[in-house]
C-alpha positions as CSV (number, residue, x, y, z in Angstrom):
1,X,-66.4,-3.6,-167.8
2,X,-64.6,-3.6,-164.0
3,X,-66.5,-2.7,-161.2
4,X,-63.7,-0.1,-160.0
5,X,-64.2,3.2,-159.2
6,X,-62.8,5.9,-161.6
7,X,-59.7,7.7,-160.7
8,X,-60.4,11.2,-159.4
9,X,-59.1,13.7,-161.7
10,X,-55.8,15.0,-160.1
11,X,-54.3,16.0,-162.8
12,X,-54.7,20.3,-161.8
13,X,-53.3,19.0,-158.1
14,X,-49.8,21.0,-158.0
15,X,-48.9,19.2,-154.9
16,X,-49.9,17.3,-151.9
17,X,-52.0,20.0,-150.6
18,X,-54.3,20.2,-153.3
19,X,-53.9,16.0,-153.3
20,X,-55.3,16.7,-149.2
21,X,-57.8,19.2,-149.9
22,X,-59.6,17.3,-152.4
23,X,-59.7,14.1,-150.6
24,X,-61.4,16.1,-147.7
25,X,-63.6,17.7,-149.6
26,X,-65.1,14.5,-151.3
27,X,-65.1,13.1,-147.9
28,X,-66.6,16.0,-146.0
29,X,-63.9,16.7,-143.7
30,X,-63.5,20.5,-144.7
31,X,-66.9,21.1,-144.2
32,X,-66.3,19.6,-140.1
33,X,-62.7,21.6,-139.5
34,X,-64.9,24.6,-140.3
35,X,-67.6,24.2,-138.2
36,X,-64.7,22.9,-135.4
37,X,-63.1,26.3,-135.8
38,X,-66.3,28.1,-135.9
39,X,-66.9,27.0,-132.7
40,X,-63.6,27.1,-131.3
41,X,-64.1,30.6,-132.1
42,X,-61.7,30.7,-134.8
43,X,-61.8,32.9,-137.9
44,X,-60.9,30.0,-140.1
45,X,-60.0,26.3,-140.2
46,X,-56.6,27.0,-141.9
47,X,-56.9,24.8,-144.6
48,X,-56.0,27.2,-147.4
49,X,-52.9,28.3,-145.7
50,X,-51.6,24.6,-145.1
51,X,-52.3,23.6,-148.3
52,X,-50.5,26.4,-150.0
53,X,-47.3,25.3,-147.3
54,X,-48.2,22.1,-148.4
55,X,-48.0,22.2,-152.4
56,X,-45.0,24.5,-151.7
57,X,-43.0,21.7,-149.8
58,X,-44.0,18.8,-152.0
59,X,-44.8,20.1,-155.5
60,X,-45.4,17.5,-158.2
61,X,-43.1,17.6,-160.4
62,X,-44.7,17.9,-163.9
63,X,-41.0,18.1,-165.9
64,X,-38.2,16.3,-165.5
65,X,-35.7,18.2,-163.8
66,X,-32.4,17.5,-162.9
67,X,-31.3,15.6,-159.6
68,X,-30.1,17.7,-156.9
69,X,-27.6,15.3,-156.5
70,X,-24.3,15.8,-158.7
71,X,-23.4,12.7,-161.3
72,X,-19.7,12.1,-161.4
73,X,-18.9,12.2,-164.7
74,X,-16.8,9.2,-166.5
């Protein structure tokens, strides 16, 4: 039995925004940019909008897909 800790389910992360928001919400850090843009007077924090932007920028790649780079053929 190893005394790690289990890997945090990541498999419904579609890219690194969901990757970021779940690693601030297990360590709290959502709940502080809130209150930091409640009382910056800010509707929101943002955090939904950047990590759409984010997961849009760098998906994960679930399929192969073909390289954007061209192979010479032989």
């Amino acid at each position: 039995m190893s005394n790690l800790p289990e890997k945090s389910d990541s498999a419904g992360a579609r890219g690194l925004g969901d990757s970021i928001a779940q690693f601030t919400a297990a360590t709290r850090l959502d709940k502080v940019a809130e209150q930091v843009a409640r009382l910056a007077g800010a509707k929101d924090c943002g955090c939904k909008k950047r990590q759409q932007t984010l997961n849009q920028v760098f998906p994960y790649n679930t399929q192969k897909s073909q390289s954007p780079f061209p192979r010479k053929s032989k």
